[in-house]
C-alpha positions in Angstrom: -5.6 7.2 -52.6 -6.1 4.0 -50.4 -3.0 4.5 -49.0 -4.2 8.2 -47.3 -8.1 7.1 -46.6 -6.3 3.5 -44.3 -4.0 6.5 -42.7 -7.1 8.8 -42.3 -8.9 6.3 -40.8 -6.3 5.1 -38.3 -6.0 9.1 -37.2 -9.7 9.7 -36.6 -9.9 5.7 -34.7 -6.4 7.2 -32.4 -8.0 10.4 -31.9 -11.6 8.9 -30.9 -9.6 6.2 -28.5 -7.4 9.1 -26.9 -10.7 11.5 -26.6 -12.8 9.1 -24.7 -9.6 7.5 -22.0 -10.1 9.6 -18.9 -8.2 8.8 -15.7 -9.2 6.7 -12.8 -11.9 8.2 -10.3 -13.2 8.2 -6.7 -14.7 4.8 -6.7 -13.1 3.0 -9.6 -11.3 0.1 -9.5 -7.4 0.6 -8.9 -5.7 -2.1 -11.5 -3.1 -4.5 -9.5 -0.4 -3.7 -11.8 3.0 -4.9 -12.1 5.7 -3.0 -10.7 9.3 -3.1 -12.6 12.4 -0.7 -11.0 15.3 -1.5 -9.3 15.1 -0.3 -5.7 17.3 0.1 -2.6 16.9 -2.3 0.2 15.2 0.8 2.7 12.4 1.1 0.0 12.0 -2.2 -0.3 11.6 -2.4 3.6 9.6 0.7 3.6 6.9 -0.7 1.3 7.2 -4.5 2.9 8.0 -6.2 -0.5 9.8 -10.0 -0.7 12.1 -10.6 -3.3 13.5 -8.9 -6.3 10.7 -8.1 -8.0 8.5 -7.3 -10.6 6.2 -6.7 -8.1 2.3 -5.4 -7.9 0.8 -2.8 -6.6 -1.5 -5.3 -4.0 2.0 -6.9 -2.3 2.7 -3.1 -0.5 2.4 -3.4 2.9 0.2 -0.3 3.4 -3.7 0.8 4.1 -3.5 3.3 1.3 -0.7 4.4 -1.3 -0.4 7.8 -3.1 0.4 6.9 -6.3 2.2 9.8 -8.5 2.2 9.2 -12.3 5.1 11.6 -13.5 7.3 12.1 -16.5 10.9 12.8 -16.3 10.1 15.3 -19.2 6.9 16.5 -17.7 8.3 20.7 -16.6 5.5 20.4 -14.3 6.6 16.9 -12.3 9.9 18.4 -12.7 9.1 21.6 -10.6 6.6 19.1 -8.6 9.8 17.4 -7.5 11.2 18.8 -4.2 7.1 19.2 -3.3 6.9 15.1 -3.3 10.2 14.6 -1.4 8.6 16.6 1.1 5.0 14.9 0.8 7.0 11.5 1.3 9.1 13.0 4.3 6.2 14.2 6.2 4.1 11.1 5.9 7.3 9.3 7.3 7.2 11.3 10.2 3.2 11.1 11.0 3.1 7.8 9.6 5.3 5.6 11.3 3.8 1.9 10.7 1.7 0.8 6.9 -0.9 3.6 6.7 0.3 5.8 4.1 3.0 4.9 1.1 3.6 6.9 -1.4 5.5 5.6 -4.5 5.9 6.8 -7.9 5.2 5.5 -11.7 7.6 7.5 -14.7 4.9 6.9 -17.2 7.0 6.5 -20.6 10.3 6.5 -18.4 13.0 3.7 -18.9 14.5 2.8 -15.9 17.3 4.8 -17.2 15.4 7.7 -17.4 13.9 7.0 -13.9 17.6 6.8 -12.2 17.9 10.2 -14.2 15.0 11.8 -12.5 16.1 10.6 -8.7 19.6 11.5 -9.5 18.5 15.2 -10.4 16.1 15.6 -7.9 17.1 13.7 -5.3 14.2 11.2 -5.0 14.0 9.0 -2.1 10.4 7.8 -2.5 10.2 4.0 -4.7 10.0 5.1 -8.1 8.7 2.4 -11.0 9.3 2.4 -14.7 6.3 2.3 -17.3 8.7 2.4 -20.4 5.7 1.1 -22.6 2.7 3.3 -20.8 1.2 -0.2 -20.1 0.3 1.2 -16.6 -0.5 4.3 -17.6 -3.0 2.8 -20.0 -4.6 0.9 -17.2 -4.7 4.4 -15.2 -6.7 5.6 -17.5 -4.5 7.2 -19.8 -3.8 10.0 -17.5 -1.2 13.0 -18.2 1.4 14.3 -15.6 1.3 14.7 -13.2 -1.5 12.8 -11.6 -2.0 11.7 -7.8 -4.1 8.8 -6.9 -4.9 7.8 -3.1 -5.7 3.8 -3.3 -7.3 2.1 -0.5 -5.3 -1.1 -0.3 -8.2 -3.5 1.2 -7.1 -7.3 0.7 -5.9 -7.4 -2.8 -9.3 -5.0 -3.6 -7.6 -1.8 -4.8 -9.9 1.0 -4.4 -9.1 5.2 -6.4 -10.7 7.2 -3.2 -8.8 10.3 -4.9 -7.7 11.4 -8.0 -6.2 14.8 -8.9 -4.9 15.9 -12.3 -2.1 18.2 -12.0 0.4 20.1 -9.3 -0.5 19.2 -5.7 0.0 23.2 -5.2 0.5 23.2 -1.6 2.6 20.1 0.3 0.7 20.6 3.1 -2.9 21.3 1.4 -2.2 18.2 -0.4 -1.4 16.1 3.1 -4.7 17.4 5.0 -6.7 16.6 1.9 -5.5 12.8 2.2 -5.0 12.5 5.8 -9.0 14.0 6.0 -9.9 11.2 3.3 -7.9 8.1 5.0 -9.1 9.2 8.7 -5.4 10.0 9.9 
């Protein structure tokens, strides 16, 4: 009998702990989390990083980042896919300096699982592992996929967007953060 009440309890303290996480929104406070993934030397360039890594989220070279929390097993980030290549490729071309990144975090993912996911999709955008949802704790706990726009501002890391689910349009998606970041 104490056996089921301990495992009763531990379901009803999980499900009151999931039911009240909600993601990060306009306003809050972005967490500086650390980066893990093993990147190629242009992404490394493209988001101004030194070394080899781990890295955080403050030592990006940018004014604001579009962070993507996906799932390799997510259907939704799977089909969201070729829609972020061409979100990444089109703020390459307006953006040609630090005022836009874009990089992605494979909430769940090993980095195994996150070579996967570029392999198959053909991923160019930096893509980090969070084998251990650590940073999708400090997210908020979100589901996939979920963009954030971060104001980078010396080291103070900003959420001035946050939307749950498919971007829908590319280019709906890239006026809706080009109109927030004034480019």
């Amino acid at each position: 009998m104490f056996k089921y009440l301990v495992t009763l309890v531990f379901i009803i303290i999980l499900m009151v702990s999931v039911a009240s996480a909600s993601p990060l929104q306009k306003g809050d406070k972005f967490p500086n989390v650390e980066l893990k993934g093993e990147l190629k030397d242009n992404q490394i360039e493209y988001l101004g990083l030194q070394g080899a890594g781990p890295w955080k989220i403050a030592d990006i070279d940018a004014d604001y980042i579009v962070v993507e929390v996906f799932s390799m097993y997510c259907p939704h980030c799977q089909k969201e896919a070729p829609y972020v290549n061409k979100l990444h490729d089109k703020l390459l071309k307006i953006d040609n300096s630090k005022k836009i990144k874009i990089i992605g975090i494979g909430a769940g993912n090993s980095e195994f699982e996150i070579n996967f996911f570029k392999e198959k999709f053909k991923i160019d955008l930096p893509l980090f592992s969070d084998a251990d949802l650590n940073i999708n704790s400090n997210l908020g706990g979100t589901g996939t996929p979920h963009f954030f726009l971060v104001k980078m501002k010396d080291s103070n890391l900003k959420t001035v967007y946050s939307h749950p689910g498919r971007m829908k349009n590319c280019n709906d998606f890239l006026k809706k953060i080009t109109n927030i970041t004034g480019r």
